[in-house]
C-alpha positions as a Python dict, from the first residue, in 0.01 Angstrom:
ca = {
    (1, 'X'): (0, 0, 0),
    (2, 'X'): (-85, 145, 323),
    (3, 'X'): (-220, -148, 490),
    (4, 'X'): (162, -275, 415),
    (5, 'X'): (345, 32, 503),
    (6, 'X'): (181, 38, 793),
    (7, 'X'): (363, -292, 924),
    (8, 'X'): (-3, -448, 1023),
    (9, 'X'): (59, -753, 782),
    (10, 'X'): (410, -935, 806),
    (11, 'X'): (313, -1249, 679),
    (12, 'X'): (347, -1352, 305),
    (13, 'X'): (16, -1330, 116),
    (14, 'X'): (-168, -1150, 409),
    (15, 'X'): (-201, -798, 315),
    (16, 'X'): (-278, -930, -35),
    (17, 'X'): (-587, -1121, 124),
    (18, 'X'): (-695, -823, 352),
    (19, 'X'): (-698, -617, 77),
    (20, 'X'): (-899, -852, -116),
    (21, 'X'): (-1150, -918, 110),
    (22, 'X'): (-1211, -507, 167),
    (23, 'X'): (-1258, -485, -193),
    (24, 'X'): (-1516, -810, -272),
    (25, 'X'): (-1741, -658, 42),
    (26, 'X'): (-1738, -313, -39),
    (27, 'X'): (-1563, -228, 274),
    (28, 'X'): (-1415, 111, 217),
    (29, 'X'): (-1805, 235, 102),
    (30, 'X'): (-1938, 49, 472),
    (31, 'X'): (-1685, 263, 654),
    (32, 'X'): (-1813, 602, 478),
    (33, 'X'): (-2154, 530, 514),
    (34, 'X'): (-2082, 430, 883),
    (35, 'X'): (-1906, 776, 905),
    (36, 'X'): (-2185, 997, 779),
    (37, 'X'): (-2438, 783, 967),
    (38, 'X'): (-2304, 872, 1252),
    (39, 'X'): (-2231, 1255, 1218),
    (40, 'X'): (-2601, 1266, 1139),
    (41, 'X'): (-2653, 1070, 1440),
    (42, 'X'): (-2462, 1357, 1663),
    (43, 'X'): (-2594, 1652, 1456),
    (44, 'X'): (-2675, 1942, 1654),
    (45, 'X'): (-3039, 2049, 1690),
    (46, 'X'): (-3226, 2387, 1692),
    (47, 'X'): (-3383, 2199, 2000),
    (48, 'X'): (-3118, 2142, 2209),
    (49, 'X'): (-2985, 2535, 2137),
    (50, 'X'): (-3324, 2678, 2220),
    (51, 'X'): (-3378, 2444, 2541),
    (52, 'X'): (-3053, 2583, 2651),
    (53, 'X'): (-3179, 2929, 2608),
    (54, 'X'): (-3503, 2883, 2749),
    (55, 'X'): (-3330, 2736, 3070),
    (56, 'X'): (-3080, 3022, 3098),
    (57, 'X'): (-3354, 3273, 3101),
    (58, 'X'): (-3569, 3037, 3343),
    (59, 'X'): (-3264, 3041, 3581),
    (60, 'X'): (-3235, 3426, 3597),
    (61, 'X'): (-2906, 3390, 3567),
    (62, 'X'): (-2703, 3501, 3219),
    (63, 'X'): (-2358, 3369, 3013),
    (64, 'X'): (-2009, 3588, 3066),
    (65, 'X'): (-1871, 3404, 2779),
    (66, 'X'): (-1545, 3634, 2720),
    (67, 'X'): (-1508, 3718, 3129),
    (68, 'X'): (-1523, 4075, 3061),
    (69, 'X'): (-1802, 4333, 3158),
    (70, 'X'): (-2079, 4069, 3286),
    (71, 'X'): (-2318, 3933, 3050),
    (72, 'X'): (-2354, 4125, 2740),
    (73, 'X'): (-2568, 4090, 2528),
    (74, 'X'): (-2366, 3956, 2247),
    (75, 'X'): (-2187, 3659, 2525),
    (76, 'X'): (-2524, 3414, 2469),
    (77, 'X'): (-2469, 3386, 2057),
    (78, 'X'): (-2083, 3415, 2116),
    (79, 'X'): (-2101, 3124, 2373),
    (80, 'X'): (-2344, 2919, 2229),
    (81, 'X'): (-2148, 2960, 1859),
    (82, 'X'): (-1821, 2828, 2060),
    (83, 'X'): (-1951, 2553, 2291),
    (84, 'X'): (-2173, 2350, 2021),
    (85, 'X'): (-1962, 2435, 1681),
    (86, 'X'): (-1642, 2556, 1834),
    (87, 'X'): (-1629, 2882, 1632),
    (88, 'X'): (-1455, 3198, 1830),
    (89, 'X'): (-1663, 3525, 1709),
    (90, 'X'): (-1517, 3861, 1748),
    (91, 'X'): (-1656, 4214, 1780),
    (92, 'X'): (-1938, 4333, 1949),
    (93, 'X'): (-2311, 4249, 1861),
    (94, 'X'): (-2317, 4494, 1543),
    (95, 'X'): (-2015, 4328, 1435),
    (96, 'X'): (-2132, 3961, 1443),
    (97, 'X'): (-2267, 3904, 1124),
    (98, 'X'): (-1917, 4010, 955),
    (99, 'X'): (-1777, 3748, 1189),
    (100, 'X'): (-1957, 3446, 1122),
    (101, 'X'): (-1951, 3503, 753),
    (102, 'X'): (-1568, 3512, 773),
    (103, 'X'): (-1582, 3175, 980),
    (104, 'X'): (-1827, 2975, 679),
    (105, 'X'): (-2106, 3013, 889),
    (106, 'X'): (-2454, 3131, 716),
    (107, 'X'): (-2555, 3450, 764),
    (108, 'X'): (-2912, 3583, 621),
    (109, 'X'): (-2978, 3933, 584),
    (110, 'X'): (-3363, 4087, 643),
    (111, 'X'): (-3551, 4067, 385),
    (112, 'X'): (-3934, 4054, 262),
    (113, 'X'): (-4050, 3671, 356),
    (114, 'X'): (-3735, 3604, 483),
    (115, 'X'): (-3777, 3480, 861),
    (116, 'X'): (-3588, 3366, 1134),
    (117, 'X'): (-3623, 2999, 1247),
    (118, 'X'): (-3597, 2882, 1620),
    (119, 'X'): (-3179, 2869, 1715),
    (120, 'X'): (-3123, 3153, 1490),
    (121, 'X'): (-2910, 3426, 1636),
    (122, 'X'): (-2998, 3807, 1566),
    (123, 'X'): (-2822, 4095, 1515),
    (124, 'X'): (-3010, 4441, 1476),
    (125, 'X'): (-2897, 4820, 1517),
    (126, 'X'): (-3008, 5065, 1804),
    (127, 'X'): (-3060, 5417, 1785),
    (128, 'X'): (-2783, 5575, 1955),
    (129, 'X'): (-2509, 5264, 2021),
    (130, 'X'): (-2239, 5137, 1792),
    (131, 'X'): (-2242, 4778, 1937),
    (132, 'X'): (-2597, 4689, 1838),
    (133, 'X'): (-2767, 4431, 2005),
    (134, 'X'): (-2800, 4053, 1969),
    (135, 'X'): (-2966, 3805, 2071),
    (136, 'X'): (-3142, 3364, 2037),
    (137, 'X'): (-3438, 3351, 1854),
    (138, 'X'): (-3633, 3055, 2023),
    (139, 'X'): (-3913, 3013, 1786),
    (140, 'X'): (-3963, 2997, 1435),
    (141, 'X'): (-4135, 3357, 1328),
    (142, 'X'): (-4438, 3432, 1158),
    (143, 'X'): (-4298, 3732, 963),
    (144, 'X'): (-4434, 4003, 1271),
    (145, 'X'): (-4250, 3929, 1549),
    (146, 'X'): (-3963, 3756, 1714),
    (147, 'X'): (-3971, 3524, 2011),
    (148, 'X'): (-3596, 3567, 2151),
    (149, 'X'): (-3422, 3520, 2469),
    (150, 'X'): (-3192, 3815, 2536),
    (151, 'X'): (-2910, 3914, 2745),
    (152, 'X'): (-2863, 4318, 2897),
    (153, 'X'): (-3193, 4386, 2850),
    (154, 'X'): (-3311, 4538, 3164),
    (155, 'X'): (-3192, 4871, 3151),
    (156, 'X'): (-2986, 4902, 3451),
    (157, 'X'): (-2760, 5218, 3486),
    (158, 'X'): (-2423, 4992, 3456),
    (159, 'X'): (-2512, 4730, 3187),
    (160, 'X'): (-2207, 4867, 2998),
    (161, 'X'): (-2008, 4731, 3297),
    (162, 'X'): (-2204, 4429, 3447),
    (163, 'X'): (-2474, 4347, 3169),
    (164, 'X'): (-2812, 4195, 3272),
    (165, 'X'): (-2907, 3873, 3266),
    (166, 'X'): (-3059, 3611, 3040),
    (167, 'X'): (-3457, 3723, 2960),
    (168, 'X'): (-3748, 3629, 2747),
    (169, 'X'): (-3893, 3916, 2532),
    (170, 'X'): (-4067, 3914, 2174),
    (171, 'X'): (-3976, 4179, 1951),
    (172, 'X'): (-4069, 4297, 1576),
    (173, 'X'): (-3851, 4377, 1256),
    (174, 'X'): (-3730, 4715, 1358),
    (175, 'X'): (-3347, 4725, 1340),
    (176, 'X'): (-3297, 4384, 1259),
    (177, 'X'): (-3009, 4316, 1064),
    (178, 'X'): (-2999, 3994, 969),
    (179, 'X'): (-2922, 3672, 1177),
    (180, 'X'): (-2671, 3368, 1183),
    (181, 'X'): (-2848, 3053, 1077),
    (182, 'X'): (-2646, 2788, 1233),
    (183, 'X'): (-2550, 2430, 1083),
    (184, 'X'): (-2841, 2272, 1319),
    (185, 'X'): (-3125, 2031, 1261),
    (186, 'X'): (-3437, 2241, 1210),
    (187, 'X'): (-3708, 1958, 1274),
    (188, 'X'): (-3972, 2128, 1427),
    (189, 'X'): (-3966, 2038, 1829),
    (190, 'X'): (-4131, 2307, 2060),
    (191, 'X'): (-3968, 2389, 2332),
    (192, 'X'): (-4203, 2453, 2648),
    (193, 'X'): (-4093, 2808, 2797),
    (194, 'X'): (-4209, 2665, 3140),
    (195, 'X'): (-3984, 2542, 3388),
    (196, 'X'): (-3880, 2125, 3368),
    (197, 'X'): (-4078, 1975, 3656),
    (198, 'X'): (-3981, 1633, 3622),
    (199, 'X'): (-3932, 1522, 4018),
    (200, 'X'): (-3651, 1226, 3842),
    (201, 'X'): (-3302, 1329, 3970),
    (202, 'X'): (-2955, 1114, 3834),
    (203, 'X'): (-2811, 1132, 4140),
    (204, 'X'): (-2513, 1053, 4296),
    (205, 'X'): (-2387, 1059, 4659),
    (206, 'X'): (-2035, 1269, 4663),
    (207, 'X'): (-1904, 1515, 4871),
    (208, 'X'): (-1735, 1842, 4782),
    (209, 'X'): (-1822, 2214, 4776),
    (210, 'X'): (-1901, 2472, 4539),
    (211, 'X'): (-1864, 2842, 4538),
    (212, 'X'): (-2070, 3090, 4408),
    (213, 'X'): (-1949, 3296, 4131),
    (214, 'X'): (-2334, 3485, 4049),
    (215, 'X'): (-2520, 3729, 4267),
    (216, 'X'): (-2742, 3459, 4387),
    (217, 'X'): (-2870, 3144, 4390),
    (218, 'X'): (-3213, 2994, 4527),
    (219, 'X'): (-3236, 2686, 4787),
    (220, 'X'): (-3482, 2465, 4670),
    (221, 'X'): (-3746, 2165, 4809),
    (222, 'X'): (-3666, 1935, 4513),
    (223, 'X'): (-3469, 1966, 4147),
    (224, 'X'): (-3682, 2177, 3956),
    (225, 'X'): (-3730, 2576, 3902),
    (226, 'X'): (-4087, 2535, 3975),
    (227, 'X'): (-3980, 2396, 4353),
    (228, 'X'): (-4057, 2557, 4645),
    (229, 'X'): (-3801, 2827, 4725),
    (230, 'X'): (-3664, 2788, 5105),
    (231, 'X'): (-3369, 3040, 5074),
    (232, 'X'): (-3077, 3098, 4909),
    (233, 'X'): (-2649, 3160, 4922),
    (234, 'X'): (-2487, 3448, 4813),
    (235, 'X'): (-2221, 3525, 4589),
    (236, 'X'): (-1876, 3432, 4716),
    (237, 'X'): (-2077, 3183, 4966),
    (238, 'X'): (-1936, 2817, 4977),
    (239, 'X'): (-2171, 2532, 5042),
    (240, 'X'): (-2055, 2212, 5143),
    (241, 'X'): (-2290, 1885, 4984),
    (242, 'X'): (-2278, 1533, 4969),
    (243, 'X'): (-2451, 1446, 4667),
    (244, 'X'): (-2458, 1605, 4330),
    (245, 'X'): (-2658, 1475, 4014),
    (246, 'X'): (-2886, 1618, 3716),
    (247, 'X'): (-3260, 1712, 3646),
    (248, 'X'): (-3430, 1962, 3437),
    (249, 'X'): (-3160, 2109, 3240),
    (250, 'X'): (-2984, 2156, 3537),
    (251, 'X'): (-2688, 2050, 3738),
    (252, 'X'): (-2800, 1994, 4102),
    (253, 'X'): (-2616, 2001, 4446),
    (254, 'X'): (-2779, 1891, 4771),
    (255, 'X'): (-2759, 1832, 5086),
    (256, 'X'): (-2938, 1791, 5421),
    (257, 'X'): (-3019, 2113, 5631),
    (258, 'X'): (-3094, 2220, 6020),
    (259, 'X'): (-3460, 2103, 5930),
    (260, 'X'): (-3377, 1777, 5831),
    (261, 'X'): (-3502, 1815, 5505),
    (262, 'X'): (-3284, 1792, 5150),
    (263, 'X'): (-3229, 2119, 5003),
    (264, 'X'): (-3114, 2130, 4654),
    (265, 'X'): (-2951, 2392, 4443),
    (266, 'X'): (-2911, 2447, 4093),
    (267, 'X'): (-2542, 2540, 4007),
    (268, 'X'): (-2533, 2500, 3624),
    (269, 'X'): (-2665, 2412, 3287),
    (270, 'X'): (-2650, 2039, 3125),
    (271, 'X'): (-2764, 1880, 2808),
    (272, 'X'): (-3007, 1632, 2807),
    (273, 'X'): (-2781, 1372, 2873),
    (274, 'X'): (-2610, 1543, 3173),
    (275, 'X'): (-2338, 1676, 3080),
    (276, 'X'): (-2245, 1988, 3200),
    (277, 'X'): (-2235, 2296, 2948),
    (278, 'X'): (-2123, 2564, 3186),
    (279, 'X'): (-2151, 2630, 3602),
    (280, 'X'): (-2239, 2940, 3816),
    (281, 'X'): (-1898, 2890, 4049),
    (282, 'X'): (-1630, 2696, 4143),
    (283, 'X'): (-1718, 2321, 4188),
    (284, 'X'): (-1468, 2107, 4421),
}
């Protein structure tokens, strides 16, 4: 009936002979299985979460995911919840748990022999602060500690106002809530904590500028972390380039400078694939 509602066969006899020729080769059941094929094809993994972790912290650079008061702690789960599953959590990093369960997504409390797995997001109390603390854990636990990468962890005398940045740290139980265990593929991948250092660049020549929205970022000899460091631009500096491409985990700008040499700089975060998942400034 829809097939003819729909207007797509006119004819006398057609939409009787579409429809039989769905039904005799099972069609309809091709389609589904097409359909779930393909959303396990594109299924998120614990991977690609923890790779993005592990090259925030490499970066030195953290997530404002919300705009407000720098990069708190609780902006890394909150952005990473929102840019791979599209999921808006409120409150602040004691309140997370309550959040996610209210959106569907799993939420595991502490428990004897119950561990965190790598892309698992923490939540734990601190002695003295309502808004807890938060935090990616970036490798499956062994029931002692907790391999994380955290955000306002440094201790600075204005966190409340600026935050801190994106760091590695391993912790133990103490405080520890619960965590989020997100819809992701757990098949165990390790993810190397080490810089990328692959010296393969997509690259493509294009002009344009980009300004810098973070305190700082390093010039570098090539596209990796682990490149020789030749200087760097400031926030609110502009730098013109003329090619732009990915490597690493990162999104690269370059161009040539007074020495004659290619300096590159890293200006974001990509996938594996290139595309972008967020930028450090304003790219034009």
């Amino acid at each position: 009936h829809a097939i003819k509602d729909a207007g797509y066969a006119t004819a006398s006899g057609y939409a009787e002979l579409l429809i039989q020729l769905i039904e005799e080769n099972d069609l309809q059941k091709w389609d589904e299985e097409v359909l779930i094929n393909q959303k396990e094809e594109t299924m998120t993994s614990a991977k690609e979460i923890v790779q993005y972790c592990v090259d925030l912290a490499n970066s030195g650079m953290g997530v404002d995911k919300d705009g407000a008061y720098g990069t708190q702690c609780a902006d890394l789960p909150c952005f990473i919840v929102k840019n791979w599953f599209g999921i808006d959590l409120w409150g602040n990093a004691i309140d997370l748990l309550d959040s996610a369960k209210a959106q569907g997504l799993e939420v595991i409390y502490n428990a004897p022999d119950v561990n965190p797995k790598a892309s698992d997001l923490f939540v734990m109390e601190v002695a003295g602060s309502p808004y807890g603390h938060t935090g990616a854990v970036i490798e499956d636990s062994d029931g002692y500690t907790i391999k994380t990468v955290e955000q306002n962890i440094d201790g600075n005398w204005d966190s409340l106002q600026v935050g801190g940045p994106a760091r590695f740290n391993t912790r133990d139980f103490t405080g520890v809530i619960g965590w989020i265990r997100l819809p992701v593929d757990h098949t165990h991948q390790t993810v190397d904590t080490a810089p990328q250092t692959s010296d393969t660049i997509v690259e493509t020549p294009k002009s344009g500028t980009f300004t810098l929205d973070v305190a700082e970022i390093n010039i570098r000899r090539w596209p990796s972390l682990a490149s020789e460091v030749v200087g760097s631009y400031k926030q609110g500096d502009t730098v013109s380039f003329d090619s732009e491409g990915y490597a690493n985990g990162y999104y690269w700008i370059s161009y040539v400078g007074g020495s004659g040499k290619r300096n590159y700089l890293a200006i974001g975060q990509t996938d594996k694939d290139g595309n972008i998942i967020s930028l450090w400034g304003k790219l034009n």
